[in-house]
C-alpha positions as CSV (number, residue, x, y, z in Angstrom):
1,X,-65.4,43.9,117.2
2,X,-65.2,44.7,120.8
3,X,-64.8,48.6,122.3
4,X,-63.2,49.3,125.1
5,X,-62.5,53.1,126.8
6,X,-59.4,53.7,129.0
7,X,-58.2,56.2,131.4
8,X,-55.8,58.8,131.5
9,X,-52.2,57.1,129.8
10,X,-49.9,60.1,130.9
11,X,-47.0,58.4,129.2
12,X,-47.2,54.9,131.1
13,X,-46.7,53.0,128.0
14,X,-45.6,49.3,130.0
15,X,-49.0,49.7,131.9
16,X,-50.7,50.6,128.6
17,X,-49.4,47.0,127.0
18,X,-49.8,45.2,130.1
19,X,-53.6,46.1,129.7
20,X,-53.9,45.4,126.0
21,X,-53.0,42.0,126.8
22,X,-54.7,41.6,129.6
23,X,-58.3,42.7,127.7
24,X,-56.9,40.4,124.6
25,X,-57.0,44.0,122.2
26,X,-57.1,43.2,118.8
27,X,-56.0,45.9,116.4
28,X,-57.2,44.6,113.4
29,X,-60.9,44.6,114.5
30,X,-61.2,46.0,118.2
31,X,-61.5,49.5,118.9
32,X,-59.9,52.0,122.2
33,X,-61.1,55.6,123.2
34,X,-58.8,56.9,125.1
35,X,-60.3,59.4,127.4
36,X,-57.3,62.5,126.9
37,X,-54.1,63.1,128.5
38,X,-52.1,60.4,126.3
39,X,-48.7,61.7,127.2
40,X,-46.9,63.7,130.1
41,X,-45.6,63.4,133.4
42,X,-45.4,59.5,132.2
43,X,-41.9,58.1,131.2
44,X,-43.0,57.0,127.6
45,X,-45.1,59.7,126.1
46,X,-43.1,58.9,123.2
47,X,-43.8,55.8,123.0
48,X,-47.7,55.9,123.7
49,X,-48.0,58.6,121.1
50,X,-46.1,56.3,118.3
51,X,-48.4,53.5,119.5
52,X,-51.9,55.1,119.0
53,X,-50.7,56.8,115.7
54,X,-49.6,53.5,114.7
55,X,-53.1,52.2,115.1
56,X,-55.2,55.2,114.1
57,X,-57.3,53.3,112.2
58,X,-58.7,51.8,116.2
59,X,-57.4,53.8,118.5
60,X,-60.2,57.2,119.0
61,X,-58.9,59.5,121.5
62,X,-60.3,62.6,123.0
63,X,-57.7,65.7,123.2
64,X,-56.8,66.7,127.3
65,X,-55.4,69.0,128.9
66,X,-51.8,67.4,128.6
67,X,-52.3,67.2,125.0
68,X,-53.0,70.5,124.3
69,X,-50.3,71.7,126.4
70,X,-47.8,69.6,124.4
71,X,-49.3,71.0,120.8
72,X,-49.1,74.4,122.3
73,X,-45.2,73.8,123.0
74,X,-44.5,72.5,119.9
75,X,-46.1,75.4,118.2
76,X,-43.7,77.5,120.4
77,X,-47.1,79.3,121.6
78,X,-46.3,78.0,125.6
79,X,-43.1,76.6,127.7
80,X,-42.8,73.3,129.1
81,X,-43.9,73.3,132.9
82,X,-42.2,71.9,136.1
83,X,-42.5,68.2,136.3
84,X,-43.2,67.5,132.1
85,X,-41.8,64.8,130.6
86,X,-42.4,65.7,126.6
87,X,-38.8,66.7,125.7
88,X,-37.9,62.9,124.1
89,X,-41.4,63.5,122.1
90,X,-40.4,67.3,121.1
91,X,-37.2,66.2,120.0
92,X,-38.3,63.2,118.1
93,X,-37.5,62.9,114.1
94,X,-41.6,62.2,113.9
95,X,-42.7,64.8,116.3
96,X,-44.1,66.9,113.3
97,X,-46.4,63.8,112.4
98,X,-47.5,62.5,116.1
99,X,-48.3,66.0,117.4
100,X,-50.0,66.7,114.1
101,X,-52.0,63.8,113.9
102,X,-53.0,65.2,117.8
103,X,-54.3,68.4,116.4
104,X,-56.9,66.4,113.9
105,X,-58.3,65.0,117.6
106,X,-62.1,66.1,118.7
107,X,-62.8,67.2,122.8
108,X,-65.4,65.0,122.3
109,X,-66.8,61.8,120.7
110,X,-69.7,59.8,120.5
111,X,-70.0,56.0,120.2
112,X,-74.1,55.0,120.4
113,X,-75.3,56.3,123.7
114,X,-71.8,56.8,125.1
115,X,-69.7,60.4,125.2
116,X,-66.4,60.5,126.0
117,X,-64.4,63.7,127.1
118,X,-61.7,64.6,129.1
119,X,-63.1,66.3,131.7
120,X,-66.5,66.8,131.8
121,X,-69.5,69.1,130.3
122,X,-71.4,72.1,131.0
123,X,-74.4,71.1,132.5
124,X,-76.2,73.5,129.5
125,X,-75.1,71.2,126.8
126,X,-76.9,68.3,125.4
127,X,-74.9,65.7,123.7
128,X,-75.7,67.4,120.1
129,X,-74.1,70.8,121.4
130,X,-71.4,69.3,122.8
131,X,-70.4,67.2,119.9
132,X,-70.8,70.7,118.0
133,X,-69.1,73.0,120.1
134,X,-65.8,69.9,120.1
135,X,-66.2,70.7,116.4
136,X,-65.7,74.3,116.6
137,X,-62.6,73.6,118.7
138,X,-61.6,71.3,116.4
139,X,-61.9,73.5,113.3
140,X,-59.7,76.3,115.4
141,X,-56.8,73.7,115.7
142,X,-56.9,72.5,112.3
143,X,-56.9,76.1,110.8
144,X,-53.9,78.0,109.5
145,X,-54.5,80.3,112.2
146,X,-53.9,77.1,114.7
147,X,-50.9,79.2,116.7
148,X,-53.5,82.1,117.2
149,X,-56.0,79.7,118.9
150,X,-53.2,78.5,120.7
151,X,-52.0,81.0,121.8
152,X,-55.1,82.9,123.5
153,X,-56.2,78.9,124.4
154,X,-54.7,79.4,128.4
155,X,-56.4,81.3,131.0
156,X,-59.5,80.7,133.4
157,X,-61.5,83.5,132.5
158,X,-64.6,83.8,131.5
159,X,-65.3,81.3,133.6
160,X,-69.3,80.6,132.6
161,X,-71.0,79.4,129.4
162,X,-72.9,82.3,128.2
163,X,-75.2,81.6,124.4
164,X,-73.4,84.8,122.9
165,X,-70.1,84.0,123.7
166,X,-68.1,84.4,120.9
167,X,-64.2,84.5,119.2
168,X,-61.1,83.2,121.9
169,X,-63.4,83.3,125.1
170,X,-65.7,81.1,123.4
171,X,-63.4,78.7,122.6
172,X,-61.8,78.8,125.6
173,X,-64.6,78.1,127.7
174,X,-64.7,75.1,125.6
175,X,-61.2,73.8,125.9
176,X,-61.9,74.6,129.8
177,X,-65.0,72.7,130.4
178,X,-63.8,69.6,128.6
179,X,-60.2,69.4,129.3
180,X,-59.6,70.7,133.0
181,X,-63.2,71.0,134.4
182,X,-63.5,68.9,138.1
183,X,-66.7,71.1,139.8
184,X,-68.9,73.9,139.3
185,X,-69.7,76.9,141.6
186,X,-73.2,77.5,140.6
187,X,-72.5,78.0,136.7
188,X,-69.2,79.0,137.5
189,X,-65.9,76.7,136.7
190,X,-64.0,76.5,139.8
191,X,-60.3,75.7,138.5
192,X,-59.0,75.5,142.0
193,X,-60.2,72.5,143.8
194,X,-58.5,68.8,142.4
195,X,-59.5,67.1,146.2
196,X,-61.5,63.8,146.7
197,X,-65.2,63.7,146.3
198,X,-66.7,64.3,149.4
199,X,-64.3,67.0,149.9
200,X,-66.0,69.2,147.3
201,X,-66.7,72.4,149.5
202,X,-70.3,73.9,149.6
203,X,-71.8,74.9,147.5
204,X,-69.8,73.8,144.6
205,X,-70.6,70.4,143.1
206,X,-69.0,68.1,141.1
207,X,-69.7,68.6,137.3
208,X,-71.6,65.3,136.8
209,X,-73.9,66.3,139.7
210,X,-74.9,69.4,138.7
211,X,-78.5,70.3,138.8
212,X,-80.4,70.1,134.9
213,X,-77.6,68.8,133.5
214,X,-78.8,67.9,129.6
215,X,-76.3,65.4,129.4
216,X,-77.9,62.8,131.7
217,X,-79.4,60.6,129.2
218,X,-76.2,59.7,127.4
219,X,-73.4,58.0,129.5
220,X,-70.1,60.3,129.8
221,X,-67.1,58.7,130.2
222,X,-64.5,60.8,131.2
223,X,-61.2,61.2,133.2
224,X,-58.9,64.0,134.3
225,X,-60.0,63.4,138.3
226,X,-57.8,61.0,139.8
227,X,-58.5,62.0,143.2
228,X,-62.3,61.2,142.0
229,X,-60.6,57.6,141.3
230,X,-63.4,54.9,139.4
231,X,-66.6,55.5,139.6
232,X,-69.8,53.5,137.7
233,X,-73.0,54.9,137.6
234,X,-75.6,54.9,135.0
235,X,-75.0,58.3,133.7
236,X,-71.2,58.3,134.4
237,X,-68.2,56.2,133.8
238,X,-64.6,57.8,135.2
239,X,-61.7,56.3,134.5
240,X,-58.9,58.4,136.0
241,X,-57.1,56.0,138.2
242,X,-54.0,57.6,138.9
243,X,-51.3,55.5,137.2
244,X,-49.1,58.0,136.5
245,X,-49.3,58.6,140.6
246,X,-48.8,54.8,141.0
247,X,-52.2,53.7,141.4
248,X,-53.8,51.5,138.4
249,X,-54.7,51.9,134.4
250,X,-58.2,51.2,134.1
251,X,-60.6,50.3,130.7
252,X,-64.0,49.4,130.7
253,X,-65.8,47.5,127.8
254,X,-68.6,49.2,126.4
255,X,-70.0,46.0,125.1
256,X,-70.5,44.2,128.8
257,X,-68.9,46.9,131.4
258,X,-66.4,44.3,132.3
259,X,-63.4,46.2,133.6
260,X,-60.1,45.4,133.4
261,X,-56.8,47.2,135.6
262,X,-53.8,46.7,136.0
263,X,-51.1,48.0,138.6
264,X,-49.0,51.0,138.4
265,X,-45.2,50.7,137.7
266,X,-44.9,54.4,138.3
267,X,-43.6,55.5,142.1
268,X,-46.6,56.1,144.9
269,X,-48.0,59.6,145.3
270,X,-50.1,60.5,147.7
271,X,-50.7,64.6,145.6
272,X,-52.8,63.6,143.0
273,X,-52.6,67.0,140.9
């Protein structure tokens, strides 16, 4: 069995086979983690969607921002946005089983020493909390008050982790640090900046360097950033690298951290957002 993790899909299902092939994926014993944001502003959310239910059984994603805006619009709990591509997948005869099968999906998961999310994590939470507090989102979408979570699920506020946090802004903060988190001001999310790197204006930082964060013994591997691009590092492994902007779909195996990419079909962009 061989594992591999991949970066944001957004709907680019010919550069999703194009890697398959190119890493030799085998879905009778080989396993993917998808790293969130499977469909949207991609031509082929559709498609990707049928693919990885198809192959449940070894394909592990994390939810993203894009995905939970899609479950949200099916649930008629939010309208589809300037520039989405999700009205094939709405209108499909199997919508009611793809977007289903993306409610039963975890913010985060844990594979040995690895994490994967979307996003990122609070610098407050070790691996055991995080994997916890995914489950609490988890349990809100699978309830049969889903369309209430949903609905109070938007919104940037509050916009710190606080221990007595509780109901919607609890869950919220969740959804916000792993889905559409790129820096921190202090303890503060900054939902604003989506720039390069070194462009991160004092004194916010980017999540993964913030001071104590408890996280640092596992390795998180996330996406989300795709102005952040690839970047390796003990502690880290980020994997947005902008295909659905025309830059490249990137995996990594977990087994020897080769990596394999492949090139965009998707037209150049220079706004990464």
């Amino acid at each position: 069995m061989a594992r591999y993790v991949v970066g944001d899909l957004q709907g680019c299902g010919e550069e999703l086979q194009a890697l398959l092939a190119e890493m030799a994926f085998d879905t009778e014993c080989d396993v993917l983690y998808p790293v969130g944001d499977l469909v949207n502003r991609g031509p082929e959310s559709l498609e990707v969607l049928r693919w990885a239910y198809e192959n449940r059984s070894c394909v592990k994603p994390v939810l993203g921002n894009h995905d939970l805006h899609l479950i949200a619009v099916h649930a008629g709990c939010a309208k589809l946005k300037k520039g989405d591509t999700l009205t094939a997948l709405l209108e499909a005869p199997d919508a009611d089983v793809l977007i289903g099968w993306l409610r039963s999906l975890p913010l985060v998961r844990r594979d040995e020493r690895y994490l994967m999310v979307h996003a990122g994590l609070l610098p407050a939470w070790d691996a055991e909390q995080a994997l916890a507090l995914s489950g609490e989102v988890e349990a809100a979408l699978q309830s049969a008050r889903y369309t209430e979570f949903l609905a109070q699920m938007y919104g940037n506020q509050p916009d710190r982790w606080r221990k007595g946090l509780t109901g919607w802004d609890r869950l919220r903060v969740i959804v916000n640090a792993c889905t559409r988190m790129r820096v921190l001001d202090g303890d503060r999310l900054e939902m604003k900046f989506k720039g390069e790197l070194q462009d991160v204006p004092p004194p916010a930082t980017a999540w993964f360097d913030a001071p104590g964060r408890r996280s640092g013994d596992a390795v998180v591997v996330c996406g989300h950033w795709s102005a952040l691009g690839l970047l390796r590092r003990p502690d880290l492994i980020a994997l947005d690298t902008g295909c659905v902007w025309g830059g490249a779909l990137s995996a990594v195996s977990l087994d020897d951290g080769r990596l394999f990419q492949v090139p965009s079909r998707q037209p150049r962009q220079t706004d990464w957002s």
